[in-house]
C-alpha positions as CSV (number, residue, x, y, z in Angstrom):
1,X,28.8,-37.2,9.7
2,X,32.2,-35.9,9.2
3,X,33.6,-32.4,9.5
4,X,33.5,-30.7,6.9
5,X,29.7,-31.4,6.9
6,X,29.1,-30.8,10.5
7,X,30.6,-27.4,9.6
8,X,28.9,-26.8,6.3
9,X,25.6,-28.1,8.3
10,X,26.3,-25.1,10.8
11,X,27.2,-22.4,8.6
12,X,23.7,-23.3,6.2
13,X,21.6,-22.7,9.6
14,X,23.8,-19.5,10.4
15,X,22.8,-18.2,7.1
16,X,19.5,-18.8,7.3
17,X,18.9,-17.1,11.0
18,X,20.6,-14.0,9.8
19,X,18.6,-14.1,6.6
20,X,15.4,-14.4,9.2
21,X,16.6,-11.3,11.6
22,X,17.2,-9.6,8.2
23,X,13.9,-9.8,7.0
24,X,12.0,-9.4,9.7
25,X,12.1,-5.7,9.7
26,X,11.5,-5.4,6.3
27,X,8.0,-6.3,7.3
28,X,7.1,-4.2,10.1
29,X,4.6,-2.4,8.9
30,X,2.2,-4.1,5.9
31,X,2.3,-3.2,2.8
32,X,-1.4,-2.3,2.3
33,X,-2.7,0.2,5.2
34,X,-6.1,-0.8,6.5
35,X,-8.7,0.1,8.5
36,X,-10.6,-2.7,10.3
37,X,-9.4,-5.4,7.5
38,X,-10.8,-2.7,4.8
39,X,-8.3,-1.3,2.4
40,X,-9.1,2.5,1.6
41,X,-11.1,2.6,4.9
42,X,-14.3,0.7,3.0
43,X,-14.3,3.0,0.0
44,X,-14.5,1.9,-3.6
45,X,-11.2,2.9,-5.7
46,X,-12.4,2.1,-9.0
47,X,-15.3,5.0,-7.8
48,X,-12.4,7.6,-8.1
49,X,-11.9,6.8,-11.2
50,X,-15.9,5.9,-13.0
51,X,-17.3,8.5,-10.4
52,X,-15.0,11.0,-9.9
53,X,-16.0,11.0,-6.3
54,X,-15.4,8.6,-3.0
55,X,-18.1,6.5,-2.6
56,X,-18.6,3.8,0.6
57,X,-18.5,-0.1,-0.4
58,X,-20.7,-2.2,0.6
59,X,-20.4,-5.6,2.0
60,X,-21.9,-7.3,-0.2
61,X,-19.6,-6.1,-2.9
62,X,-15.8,-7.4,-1.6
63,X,-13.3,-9.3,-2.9
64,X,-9.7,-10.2,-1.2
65,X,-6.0,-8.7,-3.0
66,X,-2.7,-8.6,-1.1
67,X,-4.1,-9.6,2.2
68,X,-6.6,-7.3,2.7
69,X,-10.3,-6.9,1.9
70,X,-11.8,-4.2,-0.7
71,X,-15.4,-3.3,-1.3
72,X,-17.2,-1.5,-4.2
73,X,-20.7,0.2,-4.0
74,X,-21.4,-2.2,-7.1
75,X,-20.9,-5.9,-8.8
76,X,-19.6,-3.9,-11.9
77,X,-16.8,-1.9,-9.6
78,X,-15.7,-5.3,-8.0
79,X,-15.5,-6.7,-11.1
80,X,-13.2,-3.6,-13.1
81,X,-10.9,-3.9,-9.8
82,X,-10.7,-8.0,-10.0
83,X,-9.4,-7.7,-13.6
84,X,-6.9,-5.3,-13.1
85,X,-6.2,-4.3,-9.4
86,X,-2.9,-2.7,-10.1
87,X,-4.8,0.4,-12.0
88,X,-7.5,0.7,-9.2
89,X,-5.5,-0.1,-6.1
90,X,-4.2,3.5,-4.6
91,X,-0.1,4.7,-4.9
92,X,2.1,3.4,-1.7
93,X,-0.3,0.7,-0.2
94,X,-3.0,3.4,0.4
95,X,-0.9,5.3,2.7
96,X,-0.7,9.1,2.6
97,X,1.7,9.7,-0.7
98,X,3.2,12.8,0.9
99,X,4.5,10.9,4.1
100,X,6.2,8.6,1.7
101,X,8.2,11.1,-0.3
102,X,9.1,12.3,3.5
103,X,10.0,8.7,4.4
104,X,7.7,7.6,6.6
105,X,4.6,6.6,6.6
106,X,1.5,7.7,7.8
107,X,-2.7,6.8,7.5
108,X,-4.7,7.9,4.4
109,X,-7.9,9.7,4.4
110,X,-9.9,8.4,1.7
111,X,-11.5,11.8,1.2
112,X,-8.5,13.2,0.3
113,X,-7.4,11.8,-2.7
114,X,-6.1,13.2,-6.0
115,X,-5.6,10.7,-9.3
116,X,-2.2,12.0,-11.2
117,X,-1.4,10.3,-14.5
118,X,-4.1,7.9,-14.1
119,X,-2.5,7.0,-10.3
120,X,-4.6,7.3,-7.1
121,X,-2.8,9.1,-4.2
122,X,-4.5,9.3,-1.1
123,X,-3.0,11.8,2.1
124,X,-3.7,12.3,5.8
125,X,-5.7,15.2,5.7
126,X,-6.7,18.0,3.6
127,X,-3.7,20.5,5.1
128,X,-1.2,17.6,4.0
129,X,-2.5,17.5,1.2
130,X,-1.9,21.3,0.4
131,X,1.6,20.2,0.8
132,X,2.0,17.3,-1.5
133,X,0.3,19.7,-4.2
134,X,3.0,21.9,-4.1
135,X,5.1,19.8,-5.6
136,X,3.8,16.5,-6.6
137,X,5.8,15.4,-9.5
138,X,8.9,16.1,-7.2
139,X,7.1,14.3,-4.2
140,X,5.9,11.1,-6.6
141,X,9.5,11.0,-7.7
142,X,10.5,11.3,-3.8
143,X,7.7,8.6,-2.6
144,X,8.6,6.2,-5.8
145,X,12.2,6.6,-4.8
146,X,11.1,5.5,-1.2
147,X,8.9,2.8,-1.4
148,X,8.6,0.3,0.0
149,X,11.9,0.5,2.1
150,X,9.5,3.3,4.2
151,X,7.7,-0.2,5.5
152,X,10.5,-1.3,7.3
153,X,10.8,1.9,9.6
């Protein structure tokens, strides 16, 4: 092998173990929160939307999307969320919207939950929540403006 191609050989593998430390921290935290495997803690997201309400999921009603698993309290739900996930599937992975527009992230309670312009946004707690409502365009804009670089903290 000569030289130039011992150096070039050398210089590919550099490059490709700094592009390895690089990304590692961009995936430090995943990009869908979960609780025991379940997104949204169990519940059914397209519920907030038909229902108006959180209801549980049941097991028998799951399906898989971005690594994690989601269930539906019915066949119809599953099947509304398998079709179009992106319109169901809550703002920032599912964690709390306000700790986003802080920068950070934080868990979501799924019984706090507001939908804005046809978006889910779950928070950590009712009191949080108070806070995002005081300004949630500004904190959508802040959290939007965020994501996902919050997952690498």
């Amino acid at each position: 092998m000569s030289r130039e191609r011992v150096v070039l050989a050398g210089l590919l593998g550099l490059a490709v173990v700094s592009i390895v430390a690089l990304a590692g921290p961009a995936f430090s935290k995943e990009p869908l929160y979960t609780s025991g495997g379940l997104a949204v803690s169990g519940y059914d997201v397209v519920a907030y939307f038909s229902d108006g309400k959180p209801v549980e999921g049941r097991a028998e009603y799951t399906t898989e999307w971005r690594g994690a698993r989601w269930q539906f309290a019915t066949a119809a739900n599953r099947d509304a969320f398998v079709a179009n996930p992106q319109r169901y599937a809550p703002q920032y992975g599912g964690y709390c919207a306000y700790a986003v527009s802080k920068g950070y992230t934080a868990s979501a309670d799924p019984m706090v939950w507001r939908i804005v312009d046809g978006r889910l946004y779950l928070n950590y707690s009712k009191s949080v929540q108070r806070l995002w409502e005081q300004d949630i365009p500004g904190h959508i804009v802040n959290a939007d403006g965020n994501w996902p670089a919050v997952l690498a903290k």
